[in-house]
C-alpha positions as CSV (number, residue, x, y, z in Angstrom):
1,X,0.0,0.0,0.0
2,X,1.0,3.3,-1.0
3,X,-0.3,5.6,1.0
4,X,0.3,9.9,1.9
5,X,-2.6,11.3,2.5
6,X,-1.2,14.7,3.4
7,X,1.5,15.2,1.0
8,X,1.6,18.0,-0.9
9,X,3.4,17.8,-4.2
10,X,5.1,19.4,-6.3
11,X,3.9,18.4,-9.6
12,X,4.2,17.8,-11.2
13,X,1.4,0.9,-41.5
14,X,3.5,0.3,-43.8
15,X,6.8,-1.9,-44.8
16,X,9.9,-2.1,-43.0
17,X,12.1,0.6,-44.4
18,X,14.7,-1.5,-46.1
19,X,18.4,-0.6,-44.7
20,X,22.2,-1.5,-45.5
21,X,22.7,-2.9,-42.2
22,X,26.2,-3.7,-43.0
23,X,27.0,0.2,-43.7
24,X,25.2,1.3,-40.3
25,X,26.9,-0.9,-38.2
26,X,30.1,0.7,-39.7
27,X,29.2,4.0,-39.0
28,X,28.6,2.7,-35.5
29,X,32.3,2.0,-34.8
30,X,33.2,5.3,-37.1
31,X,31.4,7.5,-34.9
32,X,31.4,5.9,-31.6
33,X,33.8,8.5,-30.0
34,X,32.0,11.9,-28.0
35,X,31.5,14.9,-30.7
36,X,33.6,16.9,-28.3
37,X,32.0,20.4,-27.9
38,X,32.3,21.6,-24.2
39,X,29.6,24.4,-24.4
40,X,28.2,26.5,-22.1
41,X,25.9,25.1,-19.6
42,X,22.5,26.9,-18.0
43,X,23.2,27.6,-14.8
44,X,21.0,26.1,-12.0
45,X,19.8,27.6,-9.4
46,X,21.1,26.4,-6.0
47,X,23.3,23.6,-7.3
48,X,24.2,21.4,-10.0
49,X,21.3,18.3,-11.3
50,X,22.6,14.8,-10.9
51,X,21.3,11.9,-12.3
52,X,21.8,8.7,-9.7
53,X,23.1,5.7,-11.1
54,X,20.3,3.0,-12.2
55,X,19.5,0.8,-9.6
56,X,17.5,-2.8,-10.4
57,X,13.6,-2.0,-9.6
58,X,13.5,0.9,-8.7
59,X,13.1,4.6,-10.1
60,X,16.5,5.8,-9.5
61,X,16.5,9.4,-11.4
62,X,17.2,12.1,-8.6
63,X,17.6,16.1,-9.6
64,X,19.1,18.7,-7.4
65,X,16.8,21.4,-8.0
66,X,16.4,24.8,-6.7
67,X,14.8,25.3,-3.7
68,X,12.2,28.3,-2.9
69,X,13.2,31.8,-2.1
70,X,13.1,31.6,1.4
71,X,10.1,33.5,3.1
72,X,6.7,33.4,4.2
73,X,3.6,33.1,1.3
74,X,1.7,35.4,0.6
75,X,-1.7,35.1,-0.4
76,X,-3.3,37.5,-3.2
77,X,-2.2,39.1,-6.3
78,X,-1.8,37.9,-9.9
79,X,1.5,36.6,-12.3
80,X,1.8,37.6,-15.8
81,X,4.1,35.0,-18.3
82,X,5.4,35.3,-21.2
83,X,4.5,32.0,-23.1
84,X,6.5,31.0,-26.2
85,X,4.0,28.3,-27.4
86,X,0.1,28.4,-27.9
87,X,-1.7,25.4,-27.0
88,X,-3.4,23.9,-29.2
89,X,-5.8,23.0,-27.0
90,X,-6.9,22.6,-23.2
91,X,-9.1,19.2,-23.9
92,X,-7.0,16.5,-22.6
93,X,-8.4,13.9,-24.4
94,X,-8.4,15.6,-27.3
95,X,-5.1,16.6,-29.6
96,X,-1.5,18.3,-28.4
97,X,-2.5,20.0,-25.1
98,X,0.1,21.9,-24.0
99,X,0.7,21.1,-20.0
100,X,2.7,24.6,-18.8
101,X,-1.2,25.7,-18.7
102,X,-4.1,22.4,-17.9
103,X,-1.6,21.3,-15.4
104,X,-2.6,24.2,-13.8
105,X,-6.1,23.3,-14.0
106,X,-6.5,19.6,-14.4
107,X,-5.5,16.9,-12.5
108,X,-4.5,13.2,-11.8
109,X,-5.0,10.7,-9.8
110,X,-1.1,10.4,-9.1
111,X,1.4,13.1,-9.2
112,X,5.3,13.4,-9.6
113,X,7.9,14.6,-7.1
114,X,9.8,16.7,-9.0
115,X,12.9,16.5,-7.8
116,X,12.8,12.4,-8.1
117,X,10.2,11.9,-10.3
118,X,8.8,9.6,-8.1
119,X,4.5,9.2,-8.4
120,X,3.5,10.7,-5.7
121,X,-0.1,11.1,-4.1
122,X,-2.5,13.6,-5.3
123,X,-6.0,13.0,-6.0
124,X,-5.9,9.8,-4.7
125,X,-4.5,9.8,-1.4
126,X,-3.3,5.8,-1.1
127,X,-2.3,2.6,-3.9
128,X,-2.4,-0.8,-3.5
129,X,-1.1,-3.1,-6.5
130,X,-2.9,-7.0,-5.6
131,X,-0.8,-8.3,-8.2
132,X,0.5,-7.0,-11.7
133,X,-2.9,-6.7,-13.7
134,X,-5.1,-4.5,-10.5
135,X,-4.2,-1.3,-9.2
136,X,-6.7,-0.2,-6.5
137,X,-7.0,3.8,-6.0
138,X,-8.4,5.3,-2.1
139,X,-9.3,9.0,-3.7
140,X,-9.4,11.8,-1.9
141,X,-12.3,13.3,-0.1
142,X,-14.1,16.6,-0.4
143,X,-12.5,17.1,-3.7
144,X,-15.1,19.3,-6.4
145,X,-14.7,20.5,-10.1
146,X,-15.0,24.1,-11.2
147,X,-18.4,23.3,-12.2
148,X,-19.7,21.9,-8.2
149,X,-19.3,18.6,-9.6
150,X,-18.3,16.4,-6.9
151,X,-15.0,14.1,-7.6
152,X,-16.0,10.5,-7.2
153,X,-15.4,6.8,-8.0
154,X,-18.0,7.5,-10.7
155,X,-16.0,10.3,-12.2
156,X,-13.0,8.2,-12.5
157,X,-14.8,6.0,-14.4
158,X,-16.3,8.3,-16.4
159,X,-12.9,9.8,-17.6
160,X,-11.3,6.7,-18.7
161,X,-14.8,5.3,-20.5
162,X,-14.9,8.4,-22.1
163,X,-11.3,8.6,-23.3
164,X,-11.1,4.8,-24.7
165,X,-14.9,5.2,-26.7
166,X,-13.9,4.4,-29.9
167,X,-16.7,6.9,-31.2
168,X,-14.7,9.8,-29.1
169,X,-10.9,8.5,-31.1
170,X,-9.0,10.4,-28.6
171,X,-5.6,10.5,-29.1
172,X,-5.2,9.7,-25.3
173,X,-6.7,6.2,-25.3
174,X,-3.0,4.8,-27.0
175,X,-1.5,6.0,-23.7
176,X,-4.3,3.3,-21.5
177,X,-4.5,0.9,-24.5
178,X,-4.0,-1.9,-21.7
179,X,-6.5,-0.8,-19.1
180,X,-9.5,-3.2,-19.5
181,X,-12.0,-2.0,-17.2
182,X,-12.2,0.7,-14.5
183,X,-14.6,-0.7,-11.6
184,X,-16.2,1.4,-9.1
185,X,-15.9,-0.6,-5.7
186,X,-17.7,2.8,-3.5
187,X,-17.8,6.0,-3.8
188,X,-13.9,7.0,-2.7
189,X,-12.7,3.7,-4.4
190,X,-11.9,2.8,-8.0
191,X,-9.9,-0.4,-9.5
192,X,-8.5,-0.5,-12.9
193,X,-7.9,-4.1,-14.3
194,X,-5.8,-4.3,-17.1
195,X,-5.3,-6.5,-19.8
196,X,-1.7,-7.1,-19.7
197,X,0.9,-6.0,-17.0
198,X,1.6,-2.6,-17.6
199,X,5.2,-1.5,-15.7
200,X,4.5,2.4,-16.4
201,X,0.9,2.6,-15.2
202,X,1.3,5.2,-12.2
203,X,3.6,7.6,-14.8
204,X,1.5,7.5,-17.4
205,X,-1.6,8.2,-15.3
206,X,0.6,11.5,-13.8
207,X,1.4,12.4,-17.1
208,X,-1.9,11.5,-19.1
209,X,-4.1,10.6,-16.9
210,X,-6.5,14.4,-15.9
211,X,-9.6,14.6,-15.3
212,X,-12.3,16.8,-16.5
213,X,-15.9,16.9,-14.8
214,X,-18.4,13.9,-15.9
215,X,-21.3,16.4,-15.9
216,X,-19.0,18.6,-18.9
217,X,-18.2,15.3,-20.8
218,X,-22.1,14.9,-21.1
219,X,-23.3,18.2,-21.3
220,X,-20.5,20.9,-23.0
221,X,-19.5,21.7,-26.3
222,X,-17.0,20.4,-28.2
223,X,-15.7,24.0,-28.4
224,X,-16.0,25.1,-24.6
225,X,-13.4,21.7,-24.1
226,X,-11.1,22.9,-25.9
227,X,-10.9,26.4,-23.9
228,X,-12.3,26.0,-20.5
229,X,-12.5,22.3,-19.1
230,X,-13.6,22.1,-15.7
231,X,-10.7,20.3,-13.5
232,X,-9.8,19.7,-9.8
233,X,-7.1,22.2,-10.1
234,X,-5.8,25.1,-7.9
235,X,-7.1,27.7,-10.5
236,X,-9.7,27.8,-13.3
237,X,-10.1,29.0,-16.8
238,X,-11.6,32.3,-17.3
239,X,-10.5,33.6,-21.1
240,X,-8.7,32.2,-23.4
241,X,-8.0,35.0,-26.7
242,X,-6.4,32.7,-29.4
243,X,-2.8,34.3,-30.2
244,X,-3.2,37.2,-27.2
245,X,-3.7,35.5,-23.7
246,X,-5.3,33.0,-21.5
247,X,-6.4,33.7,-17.8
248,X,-6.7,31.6,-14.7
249,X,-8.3,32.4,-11.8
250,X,-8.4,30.8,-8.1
251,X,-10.4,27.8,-7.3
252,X,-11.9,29.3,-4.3
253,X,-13.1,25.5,-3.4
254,X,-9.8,23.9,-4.2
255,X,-9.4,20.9,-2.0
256,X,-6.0,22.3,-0.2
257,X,-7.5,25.1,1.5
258,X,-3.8,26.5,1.7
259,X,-3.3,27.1,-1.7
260,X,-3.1,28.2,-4.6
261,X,-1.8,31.7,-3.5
262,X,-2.3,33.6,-6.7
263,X,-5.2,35.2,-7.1
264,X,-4.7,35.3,-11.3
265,X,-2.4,34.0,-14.0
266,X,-2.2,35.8,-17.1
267,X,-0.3,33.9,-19.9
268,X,0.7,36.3,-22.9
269,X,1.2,34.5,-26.2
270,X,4.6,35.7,-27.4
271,X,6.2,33.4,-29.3
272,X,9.1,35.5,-31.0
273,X,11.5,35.5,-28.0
274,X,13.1,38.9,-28.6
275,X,9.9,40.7,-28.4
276,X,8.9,38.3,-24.6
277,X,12.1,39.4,-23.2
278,X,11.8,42.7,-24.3
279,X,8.1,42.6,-22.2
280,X,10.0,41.1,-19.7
281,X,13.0,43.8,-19.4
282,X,10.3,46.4,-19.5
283,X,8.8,44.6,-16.4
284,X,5.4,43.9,-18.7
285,X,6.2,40.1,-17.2
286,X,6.9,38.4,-14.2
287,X,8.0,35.2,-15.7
288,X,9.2,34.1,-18.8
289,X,10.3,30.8,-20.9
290,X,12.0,29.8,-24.0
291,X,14.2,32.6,-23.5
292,X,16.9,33.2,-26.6
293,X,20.1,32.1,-26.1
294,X,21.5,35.1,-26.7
295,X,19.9,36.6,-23.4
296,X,20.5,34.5,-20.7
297,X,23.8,35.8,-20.0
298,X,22.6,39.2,-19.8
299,X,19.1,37.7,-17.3
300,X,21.7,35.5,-15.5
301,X,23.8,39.0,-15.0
302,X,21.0,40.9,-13.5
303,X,20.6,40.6,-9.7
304,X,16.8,41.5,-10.0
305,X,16.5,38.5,-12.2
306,X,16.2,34.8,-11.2
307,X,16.7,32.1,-14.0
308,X,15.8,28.7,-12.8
309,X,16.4,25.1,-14.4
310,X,16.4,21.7,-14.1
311,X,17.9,19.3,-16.5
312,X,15.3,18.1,-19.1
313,X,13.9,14.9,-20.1
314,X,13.1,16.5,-24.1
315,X,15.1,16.6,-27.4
316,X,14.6,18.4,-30.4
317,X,14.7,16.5,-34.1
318,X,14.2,16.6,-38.1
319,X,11.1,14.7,-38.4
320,X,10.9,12.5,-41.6
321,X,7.8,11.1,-43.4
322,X,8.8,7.3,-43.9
323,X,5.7,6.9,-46.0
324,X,6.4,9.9,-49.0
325,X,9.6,10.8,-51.0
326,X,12.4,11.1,-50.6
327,X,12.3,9.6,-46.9
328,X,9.9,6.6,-47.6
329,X,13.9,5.5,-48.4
330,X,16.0,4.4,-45.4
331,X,19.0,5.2,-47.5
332,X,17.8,9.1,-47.9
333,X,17.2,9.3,-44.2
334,X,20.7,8.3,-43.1
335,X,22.3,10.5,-45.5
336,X,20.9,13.8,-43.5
337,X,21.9,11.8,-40.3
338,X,25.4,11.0,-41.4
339,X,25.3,15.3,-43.0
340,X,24.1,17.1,-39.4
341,X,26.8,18.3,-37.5
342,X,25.2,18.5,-34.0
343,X,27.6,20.3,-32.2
344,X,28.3,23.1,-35.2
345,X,24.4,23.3,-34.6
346,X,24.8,23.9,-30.6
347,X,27.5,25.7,-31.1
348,X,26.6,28.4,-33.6
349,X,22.7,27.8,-32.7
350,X,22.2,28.1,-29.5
351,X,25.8,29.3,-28.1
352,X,26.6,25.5,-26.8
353,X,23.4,25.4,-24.9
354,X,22.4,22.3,-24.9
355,X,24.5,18.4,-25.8
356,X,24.1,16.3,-29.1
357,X,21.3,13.7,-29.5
358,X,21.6,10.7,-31.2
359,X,18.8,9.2,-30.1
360,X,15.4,9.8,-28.1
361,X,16.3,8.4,-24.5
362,X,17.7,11.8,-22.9
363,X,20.5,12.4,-20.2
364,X,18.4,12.8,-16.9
365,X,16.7,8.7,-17.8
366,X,18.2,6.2,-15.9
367,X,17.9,4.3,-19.3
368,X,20.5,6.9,-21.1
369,X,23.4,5.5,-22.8
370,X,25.8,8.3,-22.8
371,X,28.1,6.5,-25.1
372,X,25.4,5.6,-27.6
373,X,26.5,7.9,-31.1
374,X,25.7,6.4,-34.4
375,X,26.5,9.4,-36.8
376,X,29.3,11.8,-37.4
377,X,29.5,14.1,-39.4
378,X,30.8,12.2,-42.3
379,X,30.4,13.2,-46.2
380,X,32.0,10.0,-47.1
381,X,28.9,8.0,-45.4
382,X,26.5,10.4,-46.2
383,X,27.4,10.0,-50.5
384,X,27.1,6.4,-50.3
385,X,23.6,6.4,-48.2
386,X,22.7,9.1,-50.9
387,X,23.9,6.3,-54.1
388,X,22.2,3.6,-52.2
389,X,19.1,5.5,-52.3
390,X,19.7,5.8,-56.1
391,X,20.6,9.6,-55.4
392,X,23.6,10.0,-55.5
393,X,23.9,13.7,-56.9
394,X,21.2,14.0,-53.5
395,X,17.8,15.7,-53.7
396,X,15.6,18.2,-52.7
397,X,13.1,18.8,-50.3
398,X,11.0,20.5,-48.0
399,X,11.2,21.1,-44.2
400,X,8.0,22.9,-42.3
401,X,9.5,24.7,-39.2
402,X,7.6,27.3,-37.0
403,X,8.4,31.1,-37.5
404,X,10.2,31.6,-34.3
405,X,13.4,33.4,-35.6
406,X,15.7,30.8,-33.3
407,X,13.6,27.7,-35.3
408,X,14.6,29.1,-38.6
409,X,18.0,30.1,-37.6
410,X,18.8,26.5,-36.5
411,X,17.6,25.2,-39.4
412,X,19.4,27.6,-41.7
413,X,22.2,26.2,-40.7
414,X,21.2,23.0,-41.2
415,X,20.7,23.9,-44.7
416,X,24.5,25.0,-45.2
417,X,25.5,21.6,-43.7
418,X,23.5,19.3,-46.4
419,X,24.5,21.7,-49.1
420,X,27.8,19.6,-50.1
421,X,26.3,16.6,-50.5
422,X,23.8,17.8,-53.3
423,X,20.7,18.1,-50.9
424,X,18.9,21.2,-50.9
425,X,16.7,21.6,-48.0
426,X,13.6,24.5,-48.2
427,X,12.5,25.9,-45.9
428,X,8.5,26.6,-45.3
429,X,7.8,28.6,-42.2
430,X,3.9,29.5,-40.6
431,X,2.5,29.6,-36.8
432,X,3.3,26.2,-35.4
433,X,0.0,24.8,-34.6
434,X,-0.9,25.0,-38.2
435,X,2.0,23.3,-39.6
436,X,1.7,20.7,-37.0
437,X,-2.3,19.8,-38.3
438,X,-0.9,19.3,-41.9
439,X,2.2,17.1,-40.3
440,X,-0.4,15.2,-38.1
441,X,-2.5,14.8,-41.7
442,X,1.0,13.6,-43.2
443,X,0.9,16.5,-45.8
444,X,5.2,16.6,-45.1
445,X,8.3,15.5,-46.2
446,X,10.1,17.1,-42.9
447,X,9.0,19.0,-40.0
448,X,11.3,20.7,-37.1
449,X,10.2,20.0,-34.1
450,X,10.6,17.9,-30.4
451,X,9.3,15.7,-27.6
452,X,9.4,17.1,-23.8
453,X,9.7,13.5,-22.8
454,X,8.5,12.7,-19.5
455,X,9.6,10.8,-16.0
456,X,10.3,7.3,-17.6
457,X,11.6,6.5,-20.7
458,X,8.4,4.8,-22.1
459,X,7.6,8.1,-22.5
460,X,10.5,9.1,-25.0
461,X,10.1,5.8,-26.7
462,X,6.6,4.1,-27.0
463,X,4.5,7.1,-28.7
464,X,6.7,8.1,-31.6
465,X,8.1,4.9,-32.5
466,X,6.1,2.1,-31.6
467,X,3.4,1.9,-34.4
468,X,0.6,1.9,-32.9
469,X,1.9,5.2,-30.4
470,X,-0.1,8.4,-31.0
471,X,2.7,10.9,-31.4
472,X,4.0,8.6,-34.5
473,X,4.0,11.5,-36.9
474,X,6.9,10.0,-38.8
475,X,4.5,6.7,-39.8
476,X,7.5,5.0,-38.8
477,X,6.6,1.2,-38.2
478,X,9.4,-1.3,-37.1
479,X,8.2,-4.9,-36.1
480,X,11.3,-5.4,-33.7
481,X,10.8,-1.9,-32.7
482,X,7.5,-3.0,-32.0
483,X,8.2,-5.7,-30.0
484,X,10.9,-4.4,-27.5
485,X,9.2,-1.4,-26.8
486,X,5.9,-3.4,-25.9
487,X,7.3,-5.9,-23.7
488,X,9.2,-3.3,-21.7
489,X,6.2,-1.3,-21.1
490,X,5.0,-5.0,-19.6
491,X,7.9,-5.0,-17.1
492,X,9.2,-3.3,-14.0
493,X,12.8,-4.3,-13.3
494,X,14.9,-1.3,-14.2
495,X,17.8,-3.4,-15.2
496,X,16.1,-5.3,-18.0
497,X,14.0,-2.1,-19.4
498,X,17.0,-0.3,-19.8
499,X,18.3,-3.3,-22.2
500,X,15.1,-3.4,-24.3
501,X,14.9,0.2,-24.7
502,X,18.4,0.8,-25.9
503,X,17.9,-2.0,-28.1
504,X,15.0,0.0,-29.4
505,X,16.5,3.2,-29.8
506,X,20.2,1.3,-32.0
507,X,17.3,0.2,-34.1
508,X,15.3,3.9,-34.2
509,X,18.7,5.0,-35.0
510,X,19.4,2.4,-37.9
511,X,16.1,3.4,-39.7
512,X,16.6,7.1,-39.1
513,X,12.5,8.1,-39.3
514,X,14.0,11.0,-37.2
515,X,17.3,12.9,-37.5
516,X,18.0,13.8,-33.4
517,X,20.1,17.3,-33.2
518,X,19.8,17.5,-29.2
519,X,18.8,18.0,-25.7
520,X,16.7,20.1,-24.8
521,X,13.3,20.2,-26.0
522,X,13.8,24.3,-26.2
523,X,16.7,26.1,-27.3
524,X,17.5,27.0,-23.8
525,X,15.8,25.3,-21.0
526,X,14.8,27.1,-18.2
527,X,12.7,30.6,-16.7
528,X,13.5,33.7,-15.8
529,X,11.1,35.7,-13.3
530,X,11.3,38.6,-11.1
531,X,12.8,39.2,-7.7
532,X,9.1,39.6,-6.8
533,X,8.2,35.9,-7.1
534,X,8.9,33.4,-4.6
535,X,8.3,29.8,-4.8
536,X,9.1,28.6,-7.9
537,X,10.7,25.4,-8.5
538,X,11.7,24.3,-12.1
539,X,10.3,21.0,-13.4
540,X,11.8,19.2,-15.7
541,X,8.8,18.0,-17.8
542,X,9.3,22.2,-18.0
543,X,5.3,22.6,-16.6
544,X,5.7,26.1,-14.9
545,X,4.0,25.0,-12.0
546,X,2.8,27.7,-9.8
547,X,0.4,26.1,-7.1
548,X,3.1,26.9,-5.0
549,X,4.5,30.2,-5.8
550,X,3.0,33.8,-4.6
551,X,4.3,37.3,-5.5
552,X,5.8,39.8,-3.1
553,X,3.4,43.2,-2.6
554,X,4.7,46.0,-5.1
């Protein structure tokens, strides 16, 4: 039994592409050594993040995160942030919903300790596992949603049936595929039987797992979903103005009668980074994120300034379409692996923020390999991928990218590096959550963009490459892949997971549906904010969480 009542956290189809196995596994040993850029790290806080070393059955990542300015919370007044990205939506059930903002409104039935990523309890209060197909959930009482709508056995329920109806095809129900049934035993007590042994249940229900209120799942529109879902949450949604700002208010009836301390969050939607920290320097914002490289010297300078980070669990990649030309070729794909110099990229990109990525399993995962590096830059390796493909004077295509001038920056200099080779990359630029609908509708041949990854490395893994995972953009499909990735979702020894799923990701690499630059998900990882704002802790899922933060009186 798991059990804490009175913690409270901190939250957190197609073929096989056909490959020259031969030529990757030389490229293996050719590029097996470190790519050798020392850059410049973000500061943290406090103290340097370490990662513990893995430990058999157990969960054995461990940061060294800020802690709070010290005083005592006060209650009252409002935050503004500067937000880099719009969501595309606040339904959770529904498409790419951005967690910086529901996670400030929704919630699960488990939660994550930040500094250990750990589950943790939050709207349940205790856990028992009978054996390795039943997890039984004590959930905590007095707990309403914004709309009065008591939380309940029967609103557990109601979630997860309304999430795995076929007729609703949300994204979500990938993410539960193995739950079975969710029985309601009374009214503060729910069991979930699943199909199959399922080793990342109590993550994946912290990460995926929010509920919205059973009485707006019957009763709301489509469109008030998307904008204002009624959660458990510390604070509520009042406005949402696509491209200008969302509000939150206090949950006056939120079920810690402690917090949240804030009154009101205002999000403004600025996602060219010059003009947010040019709001910021002019003190139109408390907080910010995704700030440009080039400023957080400058931010890091200022005494009046705080930035704050913790080592994250994202990359950033080319995506390919393995189903269209040029990249339904295996060939083609390697080429622009073998082409990318990552740490020319880091270097002249971000100012050696950030480390090379060669594949999706990221440096804070206890299932990291840190001497895992399939490519090198290598024009030799990259000309005969390129005549393998039957291309060997290269090719042209297109890659969508968001019009964030760091985005196309990066990318412009991605250009230069495949120039030699014959490839000429285009670039097509828009607002991001448009390009991403035609990318999700396979309308692409390549598409910049990431994966904030999340507390276990199923998480980095499962959805974009296992074919059957929701976040599979790249239509990659891999029967091994497949496989390994399925039974270590099934498992909980640490030991053996870590084997499957760097078996997994030599085999992502091989087939190359994605060409990883590096960690982190954003160019820089991390927020600024003002001496006026105390509490703050960085999470490295990067969720701005402020249930816990209050502003000092101006």
């Amino acid at each position: 039994m798991i059990e804490n009542g009175d913690t409270n956290p901190r939250q957190s189809g197609g073929r096989e592409p056909r490959i020259a196995r031969r030529r990757f596994l030389g490229a293996l040993a050719f590029g097996a050594g470190s790519l050798g850029l020392s850059g410049k790290v973000p500061a943290l806080v406090g103290s340097d993040a370490q990662a513990a070393a893995p430990e058999q059955g157990s969960r054995p990542l461990r940061l060294s995160l800020a802690p709070p300015r010290q005083g005592t919370p006060t209650p009252g007044g409002s935050l503004t942030v500067g937000l880099g990205e719009q969501p595309s939506t606040h339904n959770p059930y529904g498409g790419m919903s951005n967690r910086t903002t529901i996670s400030q409104f929704l919630e699960s039935l488990v939660g994550l300790d930040i500094t250990t990523l750990e589950p943790i309890p939050l709207l349940a209060t205790a856990w028992d596992v009978p054996d390795e197909k039943t997890y039984v959930f004590t959930l905590r009482k007095g707990v309403l949603f914004h709309d009065g709508t008591p939380f309940n056995a029967d609103a557990v329920k109601a979630a997860f049936d309304y999430m795995l109806d076929p007729e609703v095809a949300s994204p979500r129900a990938s993410d539960f595929d193995r739950v079975d049934s969710v029985e309601v035993n009374d009214e503060h007590t729910v069991t979930f039987h699943l199909k199959e042994p399922f080793g990342v249940f109590l993550s994946t229900l912290a990460r995926q797992g929010y509920f919205v209120s059973p009485t707006a799942l019957k009763t709301w529109s489509a469109a008030d979903l998307e904008t204002k879902p009624p959660g458990t949450g510390p604070f509520k949604v009042a406005d949402w103005i696509k491209d200008d700002k969302i509000v939150l208010e206090r949950f006056e009836d939120y079920w810690d009668s402690e917090r949240p301390y804030l009154d009101s969050i205002t999000y403004r939607i600025l996602p060219d980074g010059n003009v947010k920290t040019i709001a910021f320097k002019a003190g139109e914002l408390d907080f910010v994120d995704n700030l440009p490289a080039t400023e957080v010297a400058a931010i890091q300078a200022n005494p009046t300034y705080t930035f704050a980070s913790a080592p994250s669990t994202g990359y950033r990649s080319i995506y390919l379409n393995t189903t269209a030309p040029p990249f339904d070729n295996a060939d083609a794909r390697q080429a622009l692996a073998h082409l990318v110099d990552r740490a020319q990229l880091i270097a002249l990109g971000t100012l050696g923020f950030g480390t090379p990525a060669q594949g999706p399993l990221a440096p804070p995962q206890w299932a990291f390999d840190p001497d895992f590096s399939p490519y090198s830059p290598s024009l030799e390796n990259a000309k005969a991928a390129l005549a393998a493909a039957g291309t060997p004077d290269g090719f042209t295509f297109t890659l969508k990218v968001s019009n964030s001038p760091e985005e196309v920056r990066m990318m412009e200099i991605i250009q230069a590096q495949l120039a030699p080779s014959g490839i000429t990359m285009s670039l097509e630029t828009g607002e991001y959550n448009a390009i991403r609908s035609t990318v999700i509708d396979g309308d692409y041949q390549a598409f910049f963009a990431g994966w904030l990854g999340g507390p276990d490395p199923d998480r980095n893994m499962f959805d974009s490459f296992h074919s059957e995972g929701w976040f599979n953009w790249v239509r990659y499909k891999n029967d091994e892949v497949d496989a390994l990735l399925s039974q270590a979702r099934a498992i909980r020894d640490t030991e053996e997971r870590t084997k499957l799923y760097r078996q997994a990701q030599e085999r992502v690499a091989a087939d190359a549906p994605m060409v990883f630059l590096r960690f982190p998900y954003w160019a820089v990882d991390g927020q600024a904010y003002t001496g006026r704002v105390r509490g703050y802790i960085p999470d490295p899922m990067q969720d701005m969480l402020f249930k816990d933060v209050w502003v000092e009186p101006q």
